[in-house]
C-alpha positions in Angstrom: 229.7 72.4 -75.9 228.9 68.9 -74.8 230.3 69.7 -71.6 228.3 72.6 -70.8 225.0 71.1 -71.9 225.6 68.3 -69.2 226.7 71.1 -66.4 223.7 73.4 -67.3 221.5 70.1 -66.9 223.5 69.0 -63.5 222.6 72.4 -61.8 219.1 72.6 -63.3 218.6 68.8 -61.8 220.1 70.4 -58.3 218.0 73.3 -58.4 214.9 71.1 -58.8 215.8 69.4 -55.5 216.8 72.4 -54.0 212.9 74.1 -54.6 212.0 70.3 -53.5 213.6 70.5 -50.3 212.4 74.3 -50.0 208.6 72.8 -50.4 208.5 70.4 -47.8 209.9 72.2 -45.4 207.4 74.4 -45.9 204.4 72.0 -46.4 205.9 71.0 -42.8 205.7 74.3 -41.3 202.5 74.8 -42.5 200.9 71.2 -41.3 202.7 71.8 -37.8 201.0 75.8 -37.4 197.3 74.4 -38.5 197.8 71.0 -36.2 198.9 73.2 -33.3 196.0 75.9 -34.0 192.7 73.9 -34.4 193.8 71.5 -31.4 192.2 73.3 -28.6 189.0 74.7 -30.3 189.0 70.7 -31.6 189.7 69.1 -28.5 186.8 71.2 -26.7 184.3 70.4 -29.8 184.7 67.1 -29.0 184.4 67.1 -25.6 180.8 68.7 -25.6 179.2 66.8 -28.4 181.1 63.5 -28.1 181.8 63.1 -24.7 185.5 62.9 -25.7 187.9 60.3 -23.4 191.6 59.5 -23.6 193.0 56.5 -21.6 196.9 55.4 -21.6 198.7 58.0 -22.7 201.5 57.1 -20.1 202.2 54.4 -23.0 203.3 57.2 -25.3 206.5 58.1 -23.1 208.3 55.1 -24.1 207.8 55.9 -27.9 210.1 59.3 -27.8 209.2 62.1 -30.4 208.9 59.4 -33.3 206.7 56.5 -33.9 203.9 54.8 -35.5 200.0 54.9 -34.3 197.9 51.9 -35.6 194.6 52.8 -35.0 191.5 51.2 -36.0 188.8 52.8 -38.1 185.3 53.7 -36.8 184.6 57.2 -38.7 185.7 60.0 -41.1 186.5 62.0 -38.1 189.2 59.8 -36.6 192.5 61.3 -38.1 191.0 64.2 -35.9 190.1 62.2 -33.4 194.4 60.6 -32.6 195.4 64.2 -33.4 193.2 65.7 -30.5 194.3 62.2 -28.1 197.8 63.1 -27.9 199.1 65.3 -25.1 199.4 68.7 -26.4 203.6 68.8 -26.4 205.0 70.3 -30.0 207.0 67.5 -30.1 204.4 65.7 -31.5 203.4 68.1 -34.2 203.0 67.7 -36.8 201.1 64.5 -36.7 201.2 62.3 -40.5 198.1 59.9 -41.2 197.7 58.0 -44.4 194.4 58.8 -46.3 193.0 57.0 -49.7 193.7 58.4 -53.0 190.1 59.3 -53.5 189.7 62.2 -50.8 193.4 63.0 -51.2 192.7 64.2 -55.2 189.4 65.4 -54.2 189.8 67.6 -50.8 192.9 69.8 -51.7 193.7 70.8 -48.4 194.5 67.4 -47.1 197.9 67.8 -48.6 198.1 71.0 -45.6 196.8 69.1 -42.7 199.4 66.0 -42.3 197.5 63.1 -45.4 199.9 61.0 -47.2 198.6 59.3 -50.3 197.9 55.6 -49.7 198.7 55.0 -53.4 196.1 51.9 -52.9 196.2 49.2 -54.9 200.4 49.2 -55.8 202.6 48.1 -53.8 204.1 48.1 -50.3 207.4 50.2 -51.1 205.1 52.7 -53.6 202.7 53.2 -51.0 204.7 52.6 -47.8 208.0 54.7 -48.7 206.7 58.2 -47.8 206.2 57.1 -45.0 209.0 55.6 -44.1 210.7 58.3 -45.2 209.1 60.5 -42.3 209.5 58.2 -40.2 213.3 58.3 -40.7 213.5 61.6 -40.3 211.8 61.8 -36.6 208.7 62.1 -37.5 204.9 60.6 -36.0 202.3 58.6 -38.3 199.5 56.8 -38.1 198.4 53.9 -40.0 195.0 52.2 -40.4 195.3 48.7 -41.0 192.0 47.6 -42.0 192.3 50.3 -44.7 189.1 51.8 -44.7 186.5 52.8 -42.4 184.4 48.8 -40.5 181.0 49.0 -41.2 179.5 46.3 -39.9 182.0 44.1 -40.9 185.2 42.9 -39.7 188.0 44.2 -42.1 191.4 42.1 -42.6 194.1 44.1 -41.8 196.5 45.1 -44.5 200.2 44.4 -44.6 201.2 48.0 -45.1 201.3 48.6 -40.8 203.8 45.9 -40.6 205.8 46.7 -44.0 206.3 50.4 -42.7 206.9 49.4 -39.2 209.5 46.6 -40.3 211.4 49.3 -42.7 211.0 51.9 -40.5 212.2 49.8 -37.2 210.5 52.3 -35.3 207.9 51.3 -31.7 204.0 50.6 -32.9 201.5 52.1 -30.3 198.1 50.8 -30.9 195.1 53.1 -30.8 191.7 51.5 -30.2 188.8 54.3 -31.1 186.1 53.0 -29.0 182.2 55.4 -30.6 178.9 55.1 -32.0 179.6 57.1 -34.7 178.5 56.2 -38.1 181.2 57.0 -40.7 179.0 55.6 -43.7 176.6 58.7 -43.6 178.2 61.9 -43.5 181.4 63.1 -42.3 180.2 64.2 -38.6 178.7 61.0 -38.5 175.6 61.7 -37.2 172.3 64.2 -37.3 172.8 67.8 -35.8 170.2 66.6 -33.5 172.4 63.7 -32.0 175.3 65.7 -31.9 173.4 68.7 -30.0 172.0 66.5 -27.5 175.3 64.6 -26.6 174.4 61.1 -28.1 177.1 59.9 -29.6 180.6 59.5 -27.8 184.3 58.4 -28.8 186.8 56.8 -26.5 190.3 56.7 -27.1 192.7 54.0 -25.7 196.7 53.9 -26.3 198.0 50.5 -25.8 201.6 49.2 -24.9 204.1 49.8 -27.0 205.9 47.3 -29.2 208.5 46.6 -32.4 206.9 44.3 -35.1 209.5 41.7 -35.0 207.4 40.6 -30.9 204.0 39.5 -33.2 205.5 36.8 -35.0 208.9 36.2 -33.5 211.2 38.1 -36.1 210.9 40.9 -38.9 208.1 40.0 -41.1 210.0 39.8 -44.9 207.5 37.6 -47.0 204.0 38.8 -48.0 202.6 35.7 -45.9 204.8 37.0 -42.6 203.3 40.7 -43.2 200.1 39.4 -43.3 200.7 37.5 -40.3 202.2 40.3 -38.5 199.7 43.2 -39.1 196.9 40.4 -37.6 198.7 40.5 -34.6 199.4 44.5 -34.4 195.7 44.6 -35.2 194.5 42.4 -32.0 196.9 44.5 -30.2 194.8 47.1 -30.7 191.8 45.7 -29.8 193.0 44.4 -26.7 194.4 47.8 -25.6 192.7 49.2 -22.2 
């Protein structure tokens, strides 16, 4: 009888991550079909109202079919934004981006369009392991270090870009989003009037590629080496041109 009661609970326990397995594969499919299907109408969107520019994406050939984006953070839009800046190739679909707990419980469909849970506030394996977890299985994400959108203020990078990157041991490209949007006020970060008559713009800018052990000599372990290390992957960003 004991017996049993342990089998029936060892194939319930496989079934569960059977239907697990099942889901995300699914979830995957799904991301990948929406990613591939708004990217044109997207891309041309942005063209007209935002005067849309990508520069360096020869830099992307040396990262293969799976690495990390670190990418700073000018507006709401920018997850759309890297999507759109990639060449369109379906080896790059779908894309994974991180987004904060608050939008990820309140906009459903986030879950269907490629967001991750930041899991803010715990720590770096909590937050940091689903990624890596994609990342180990050939996948693309982006990271924003400074962990929210700059508004007016410089942001310290967070140690999550170097955490994921040293786990992950996969190559960082850094993203600098060069616009004049403003992602405090609304989501399209602007009036319909300033969109209509082409004010605001958004350049794009891949830099060189690189592993996180060349920013401080060695794979960051310590919180004060993480620290240390996402500084560096952030100037890399801003210096990208």
């Amino acid at each position: 009888m004991i017996v049993s009661r342990k089998s029936s609970i060892v194939n319930y326990f496989f079934i569960c991550i059977s239907f697990f397995q099942d889901f995300m594969k699914i979830r995957r499919n799904i991301i990948k079909i929406i990613q591939i299907s708004v990217y044109w109408p997207f891309l041309l969107l942005f063209k007209i109202f935002f005067n849309f520019q990508v520069r360096g994406t020869d830099n992307l050939k040396e990262g293969g079919d799976s690495f990390l984006i670190a990418a700073n953070h000018v507006s709401y839009l920018d997850p759309v934004s890297v999507s759109i800046a990639l060449p369109f190739r379906l080896r790059y679909f779908p894309l994974y981006y991180m987004a904060s707990d608050y939008f990820y419980r309140v906009l459903f469909f986030y879950r269907f369009v490629g967001a991750v849970r930041a899991h803010e506030g715990k720590d770096l394996e909590l937050s940091g392991r689903p990624l890596i977890n994609l990342l180990a299985r050939g996948e693309r994400v982006i990271i924003f270090p400074e962990g929210a959108i700059k508004r007016g203020t410089k942001r310290r990078p967070r140690r999550g870009v170097s955490y994921v990157a040293a786990q992950s041991n996969k190559l960082i490209i850094p993203l600098k989003i060069e616009s004049n949007l403003d992602g405090s006020v609304n989501v399209m970060g602007g009036k319909l009037f300033d969109l209509l008559t082409g004010k605001h713009w958004i350049k794009m800018v891949f830099g060189k590629p690189f592993k996180i052990e060349e920013t401080i000599g060695k794979i960051p372990e310590t919180l004060t080496e993480l620290r240390k290390a996402s500084e560096d992957v952030f100037k890399r960003i801003e210096v990208a041109k």
